[in-house]
C-alpha positions as CSV (number, residue, x, y, z in Angstrom):
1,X,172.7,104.0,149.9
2,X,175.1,106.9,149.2
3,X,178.0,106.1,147.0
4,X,181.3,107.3,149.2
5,X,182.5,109.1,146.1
6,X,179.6,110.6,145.4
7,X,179.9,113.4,147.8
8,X,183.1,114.0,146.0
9,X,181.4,114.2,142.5
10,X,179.0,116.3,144.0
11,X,178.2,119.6,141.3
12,X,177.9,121.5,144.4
13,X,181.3,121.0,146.2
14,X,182.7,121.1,143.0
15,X,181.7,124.7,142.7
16,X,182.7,125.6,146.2
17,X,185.8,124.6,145.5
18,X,186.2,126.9,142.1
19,X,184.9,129.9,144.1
20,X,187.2,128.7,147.0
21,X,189.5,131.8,147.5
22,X,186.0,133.7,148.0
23,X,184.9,131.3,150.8
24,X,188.2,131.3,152.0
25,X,188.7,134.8,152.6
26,X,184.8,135.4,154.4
27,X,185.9,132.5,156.6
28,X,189.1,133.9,157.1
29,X,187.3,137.6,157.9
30,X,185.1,135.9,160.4
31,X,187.4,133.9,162.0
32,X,189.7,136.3,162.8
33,X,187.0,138.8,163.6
34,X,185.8,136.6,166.1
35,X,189.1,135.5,167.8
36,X,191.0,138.9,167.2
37,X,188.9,141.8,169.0
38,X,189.9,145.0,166.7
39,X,191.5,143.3,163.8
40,X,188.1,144.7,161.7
41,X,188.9,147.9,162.7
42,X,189.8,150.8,159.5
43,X,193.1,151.5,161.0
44,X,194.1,147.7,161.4
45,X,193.0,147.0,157.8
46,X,194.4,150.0,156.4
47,X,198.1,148.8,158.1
48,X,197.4,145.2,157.3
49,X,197.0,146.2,153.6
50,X,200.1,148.7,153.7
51,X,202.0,146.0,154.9
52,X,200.9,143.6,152.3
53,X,202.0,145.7,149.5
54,X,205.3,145.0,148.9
55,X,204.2,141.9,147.8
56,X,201.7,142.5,146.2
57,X,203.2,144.7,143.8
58,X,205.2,141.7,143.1
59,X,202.5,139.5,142.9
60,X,201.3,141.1,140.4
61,X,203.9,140.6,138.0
62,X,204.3,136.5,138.9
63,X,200.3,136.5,137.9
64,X,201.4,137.6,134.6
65,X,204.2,135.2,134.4
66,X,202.5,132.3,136.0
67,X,199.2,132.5,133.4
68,X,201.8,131.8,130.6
69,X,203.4,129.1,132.3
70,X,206.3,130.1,133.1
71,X,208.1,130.4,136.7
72,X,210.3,133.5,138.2
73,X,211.8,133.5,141.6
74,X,214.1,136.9,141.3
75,X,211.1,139.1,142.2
76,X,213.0,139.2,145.9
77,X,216.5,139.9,144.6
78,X,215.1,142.7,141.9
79,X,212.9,144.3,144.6
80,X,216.4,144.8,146.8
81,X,218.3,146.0,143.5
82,X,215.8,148.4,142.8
83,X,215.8,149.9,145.6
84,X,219.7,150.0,146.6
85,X,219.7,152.6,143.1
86,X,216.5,154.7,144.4
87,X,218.6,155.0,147.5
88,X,222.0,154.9,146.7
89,X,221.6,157.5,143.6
90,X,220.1,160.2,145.2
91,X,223.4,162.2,146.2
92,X,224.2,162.4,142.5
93,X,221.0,162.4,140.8
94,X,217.9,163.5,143.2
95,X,215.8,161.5,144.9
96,X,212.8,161.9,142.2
97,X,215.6,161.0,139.6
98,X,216.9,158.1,141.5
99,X,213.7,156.4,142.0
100,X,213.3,156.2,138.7
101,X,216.9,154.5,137.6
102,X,215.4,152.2,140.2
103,X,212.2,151.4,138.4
104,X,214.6,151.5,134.9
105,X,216.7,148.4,137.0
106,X,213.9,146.5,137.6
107,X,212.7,146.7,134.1
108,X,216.3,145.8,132.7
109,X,216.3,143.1,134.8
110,X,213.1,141.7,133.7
111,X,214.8,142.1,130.1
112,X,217.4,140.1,131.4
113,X,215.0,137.2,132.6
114,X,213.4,137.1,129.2
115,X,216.4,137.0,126.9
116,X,217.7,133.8,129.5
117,X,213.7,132.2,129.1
118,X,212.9,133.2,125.1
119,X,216.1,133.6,123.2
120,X,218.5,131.0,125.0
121,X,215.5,128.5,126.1
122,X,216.4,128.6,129.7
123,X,214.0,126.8,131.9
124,X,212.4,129.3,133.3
125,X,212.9,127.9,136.9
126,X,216.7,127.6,136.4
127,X,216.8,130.6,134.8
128,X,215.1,133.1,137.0
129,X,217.1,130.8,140.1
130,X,220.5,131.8,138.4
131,X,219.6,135.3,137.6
132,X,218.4,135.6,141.7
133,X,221.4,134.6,143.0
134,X,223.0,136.8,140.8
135,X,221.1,140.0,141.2
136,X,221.4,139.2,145.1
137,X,225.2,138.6,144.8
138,X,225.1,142.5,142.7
139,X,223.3,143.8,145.8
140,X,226.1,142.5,148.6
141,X,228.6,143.6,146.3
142,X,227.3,147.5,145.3
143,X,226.6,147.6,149.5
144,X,229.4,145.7,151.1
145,X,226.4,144.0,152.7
146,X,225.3,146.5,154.6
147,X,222.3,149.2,154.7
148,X,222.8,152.1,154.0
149,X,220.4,155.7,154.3
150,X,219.1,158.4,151.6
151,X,219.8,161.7,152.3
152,X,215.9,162.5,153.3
153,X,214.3,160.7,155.3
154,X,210.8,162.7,154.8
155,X,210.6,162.0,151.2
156,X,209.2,158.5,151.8
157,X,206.6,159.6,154.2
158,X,204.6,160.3,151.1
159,X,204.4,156.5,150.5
160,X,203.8,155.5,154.1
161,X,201.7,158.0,155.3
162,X,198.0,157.0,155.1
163,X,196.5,159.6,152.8
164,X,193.9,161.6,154.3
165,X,193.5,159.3,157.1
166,X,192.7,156.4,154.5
167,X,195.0,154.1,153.0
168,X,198.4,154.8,151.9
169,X,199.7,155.3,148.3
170,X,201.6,152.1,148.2
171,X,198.4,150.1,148.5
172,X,196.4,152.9,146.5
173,X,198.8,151.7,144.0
174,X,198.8,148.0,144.3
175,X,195.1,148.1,144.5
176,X,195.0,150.6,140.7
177,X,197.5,148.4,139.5
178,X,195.4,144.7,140.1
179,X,192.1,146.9,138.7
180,X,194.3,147.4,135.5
181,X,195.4,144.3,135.3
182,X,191.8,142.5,135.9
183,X,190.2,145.1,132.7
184,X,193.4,143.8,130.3
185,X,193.2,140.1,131.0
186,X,189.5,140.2,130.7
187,X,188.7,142.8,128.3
188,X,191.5,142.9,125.6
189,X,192.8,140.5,122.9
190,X,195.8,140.4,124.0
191,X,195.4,139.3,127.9
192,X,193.1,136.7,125.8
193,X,196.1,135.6,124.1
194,X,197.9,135.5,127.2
195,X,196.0,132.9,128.6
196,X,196.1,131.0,125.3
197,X,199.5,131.5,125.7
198,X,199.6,129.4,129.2
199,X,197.1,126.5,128.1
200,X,199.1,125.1,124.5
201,X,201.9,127.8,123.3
202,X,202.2,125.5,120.2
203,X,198.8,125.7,119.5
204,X,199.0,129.6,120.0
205,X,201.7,130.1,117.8
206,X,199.9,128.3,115.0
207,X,196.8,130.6,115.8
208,X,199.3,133.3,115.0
209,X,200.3,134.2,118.5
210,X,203.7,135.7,118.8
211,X,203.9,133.3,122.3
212,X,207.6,134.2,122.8
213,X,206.5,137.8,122.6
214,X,204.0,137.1,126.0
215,X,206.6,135.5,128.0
216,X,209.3,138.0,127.2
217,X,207.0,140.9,128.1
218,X,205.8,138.8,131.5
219,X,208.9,139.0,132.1
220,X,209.6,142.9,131.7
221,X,206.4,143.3,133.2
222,X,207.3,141.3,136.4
223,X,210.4,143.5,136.7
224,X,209.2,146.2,136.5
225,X,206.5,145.7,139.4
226,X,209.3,143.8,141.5
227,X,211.2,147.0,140.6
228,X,208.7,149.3,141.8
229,X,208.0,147.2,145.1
230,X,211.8,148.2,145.6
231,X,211.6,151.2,145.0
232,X,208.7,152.0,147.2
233,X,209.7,149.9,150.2
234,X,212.9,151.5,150.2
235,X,211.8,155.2,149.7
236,X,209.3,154.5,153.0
237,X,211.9,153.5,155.3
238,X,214.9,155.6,153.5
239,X,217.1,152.3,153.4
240,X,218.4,150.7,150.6
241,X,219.5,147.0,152.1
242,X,220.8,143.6,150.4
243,X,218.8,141.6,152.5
244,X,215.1,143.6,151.6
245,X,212.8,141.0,149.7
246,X,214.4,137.6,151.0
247,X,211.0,136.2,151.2
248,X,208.7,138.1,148.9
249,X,208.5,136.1,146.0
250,X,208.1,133.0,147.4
251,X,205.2,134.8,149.7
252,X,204.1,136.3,146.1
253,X,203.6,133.0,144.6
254,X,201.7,131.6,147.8
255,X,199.3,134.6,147.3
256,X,199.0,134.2,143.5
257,X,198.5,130.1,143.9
258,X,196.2,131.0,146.8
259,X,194.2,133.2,144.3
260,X,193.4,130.4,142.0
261,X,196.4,130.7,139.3
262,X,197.8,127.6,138.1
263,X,201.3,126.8,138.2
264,X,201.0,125.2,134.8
265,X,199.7,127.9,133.4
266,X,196.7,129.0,131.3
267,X,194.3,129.9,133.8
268,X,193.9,133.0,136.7
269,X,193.1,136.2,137.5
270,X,193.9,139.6,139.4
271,X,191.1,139.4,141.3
272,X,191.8,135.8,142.7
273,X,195.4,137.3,143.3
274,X,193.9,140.1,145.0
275,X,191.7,137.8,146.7
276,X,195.1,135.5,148.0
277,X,196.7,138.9,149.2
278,X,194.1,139.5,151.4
279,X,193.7,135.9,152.5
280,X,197.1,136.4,153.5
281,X,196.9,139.8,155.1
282,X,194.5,139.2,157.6
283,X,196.0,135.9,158.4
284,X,199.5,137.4,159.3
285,X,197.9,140.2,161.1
286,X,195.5,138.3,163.2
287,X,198.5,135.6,164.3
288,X,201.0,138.6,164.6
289,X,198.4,140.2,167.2
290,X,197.8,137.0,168.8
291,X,201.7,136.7,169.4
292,X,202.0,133.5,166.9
293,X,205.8,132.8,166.1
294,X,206.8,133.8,162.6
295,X,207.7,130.0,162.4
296,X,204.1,128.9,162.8
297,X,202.7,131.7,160.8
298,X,204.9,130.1,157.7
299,X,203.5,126.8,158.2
300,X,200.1,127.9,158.1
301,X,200.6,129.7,154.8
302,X,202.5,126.3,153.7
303,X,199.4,124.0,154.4
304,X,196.9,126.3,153.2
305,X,199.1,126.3,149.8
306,X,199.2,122.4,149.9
307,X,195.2,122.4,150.3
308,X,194.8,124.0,147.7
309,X,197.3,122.6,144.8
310,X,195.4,119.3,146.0
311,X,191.8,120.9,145.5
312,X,193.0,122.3,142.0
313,X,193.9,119.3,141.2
314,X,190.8,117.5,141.8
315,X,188.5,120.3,139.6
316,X,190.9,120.0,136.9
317,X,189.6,116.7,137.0
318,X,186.0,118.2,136.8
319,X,186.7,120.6,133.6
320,X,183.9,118.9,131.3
321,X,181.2,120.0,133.8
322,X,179.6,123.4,133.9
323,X,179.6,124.9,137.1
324,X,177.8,128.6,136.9
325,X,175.5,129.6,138.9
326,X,173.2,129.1,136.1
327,X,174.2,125.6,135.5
328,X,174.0,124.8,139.1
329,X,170.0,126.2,139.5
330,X,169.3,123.7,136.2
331,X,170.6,121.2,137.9
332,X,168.5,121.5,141.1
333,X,165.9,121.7,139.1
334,X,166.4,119.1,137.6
335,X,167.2,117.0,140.4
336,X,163.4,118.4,142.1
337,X,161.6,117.5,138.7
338,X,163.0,113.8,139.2
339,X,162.8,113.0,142.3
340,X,158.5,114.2,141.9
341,X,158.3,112.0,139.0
342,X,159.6,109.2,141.0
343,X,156.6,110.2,143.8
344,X,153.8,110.4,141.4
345,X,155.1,106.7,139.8
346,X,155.0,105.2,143.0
């Protein structure tokens, strides 16, 4: 007789679960391409995407901050800082000029979150939580909590316009951007050390890994993207706002958890973030054109997320096995070779 656990020490589910945000998101693709009639189509990817990238630029950045184990929740507030300057600058600077004070406000502001995380040893959760509500205080305050316009409202068509019919320059970007990302964590030293980083900082540092010096740059780093989500969003509508990014970081975090980063850090990747994003793309879509509240479209993201921190949980559990591809044809191998022997004994 089957053990009842044994289904749940199975190799094979174990594996399916590692690979998970693949077989999430061909489920999710025919799912919705079954129950959604046109949501396969070019255009409606190419405008699902778009809308996705926002935050995925900031996803981008919490995947960096996230694999060294660290939290940051101002991705929203930086994104409407950033672009309230690419906005609100371009009588006296330019618009060209302004947008990139904007990006230089993100960046600053993901100086600020390092010197609170690395030099005062802030917890990075309190930290990035104080520095939120204070950049989104700053925002109210330089806009008397109200939107406000730039003084051209073609300039942003650049970054909204599909280019050529395709996709448009804001997830041309995003898409470059997670490529980039993808060849440094897996090809470099340093996005090596990064990730040593996340698993035991005390044991990088005594591998002589400058760990402070990751989490400070992750930091920057996620600034800047936040700061160039801003700047973008704000450019394509020609609106700088207080209220812009109110929800992106927390829907950044569900995409990068969804993607297979760990919150504790030392383990993910740009792909599985890129992965998540689309997960969460085609989901939105396909309830958005199937008139599902907003409401119930937030707690389907919300359980998924759950699922998922509970499934992680479980393979950590399974760490000592070895679950490639190659590993898994030995073992049915293997399991074939026995279960003859047992045949030609009896």
């Amino acid at each position: 007789m089957t053990r009842p656990g044994s289904v749940l020490d199975s190799a094979v589910l174990v594996t399916a679960v590692r690979y998970r945000v693949a077989i999430i998101l061909v489920a999710t693709v025919i799912i919705a391409g079954t129950m959604v009639p046109g949501i396969l189509e070019f255009r409606a990817v190419s405008l699902s995407l778009d809308r996705i990238g926002t935050t995925a630029l900031v996803a981008i950045g919490v995947t960096v901050v996230l694999i060294t184990g660290k939290l940051d929740l101002s991705g929203g507030a930086i994104l409407a800082l950033s672009g309230i300057a690419a906005i609100g600058l371009q009588e006296q600077y330019g618009q060209i000029p302004a947008a990139l004070i904007g990006l230089g406000v993100g960046l600053l502001a993901g100086v600020v979150n390092g010197f609170l995380v690395v030099t005062l040893r802030i917890n990075a959760l309190v930290a990035t939580l104080a520095s939120m509500l204070f950049f989104r205080a700053l925002c109210h305050v330089l806009t008397d909590s109200r939107p406000f316009s730039g003084i051209d409202p073609l300039f942003g068509l650049a970054v909204s316009r599909p280019i050529g019919g395709t996709f448009t320059l804001r997830t041309i970007l995003f898409v470059l951007l997670i490529v980039l990302l993808h060849i440094w964590l897996t090809r470099t030293v340093a996005g090596r050390n990064l990730f040593a980083v996340g698993s035991n900082p005390v044991s990088a540092e005594a591998s002589g890994i400058r760990a402070d010096g990751y989490v400070f740059g992750s930091f920057v780093f996620a600034g800047f993207t936040a700061g160039a989500a801003g700047v973008i969003q704000s450019l394509s509508v020609n609106t700088g706002s207080p209220v812009f990014g109110e929800t992106t970081s927390l829907l950044a975090i569900a995409a990068v958890v969804i993607g297979g980063t760990r919150l504790e850090g030392g383990r993910g990747s740009a792909l599985g973030t890129l992965g998540g994003l689309l997960v969460m793309a085609i989901l939105t879509t396909a309830m958005e054109f199937s008139n599902v509240p907003a409401y119930v479209q937030n707690i389907v993201t919300g359980v998924i997320l759950l699922l998922l921190i509970l499934l992680d949980r479980f393979v950590s559990g399974k760490k000592s096995r070895d679950l490639s591809p190659a590993a898994m044809l030995r073992l049915v191998r293997n399991r074939r070779q026995s279960h003859n022997e047992r045949i030609h004994a009896s």
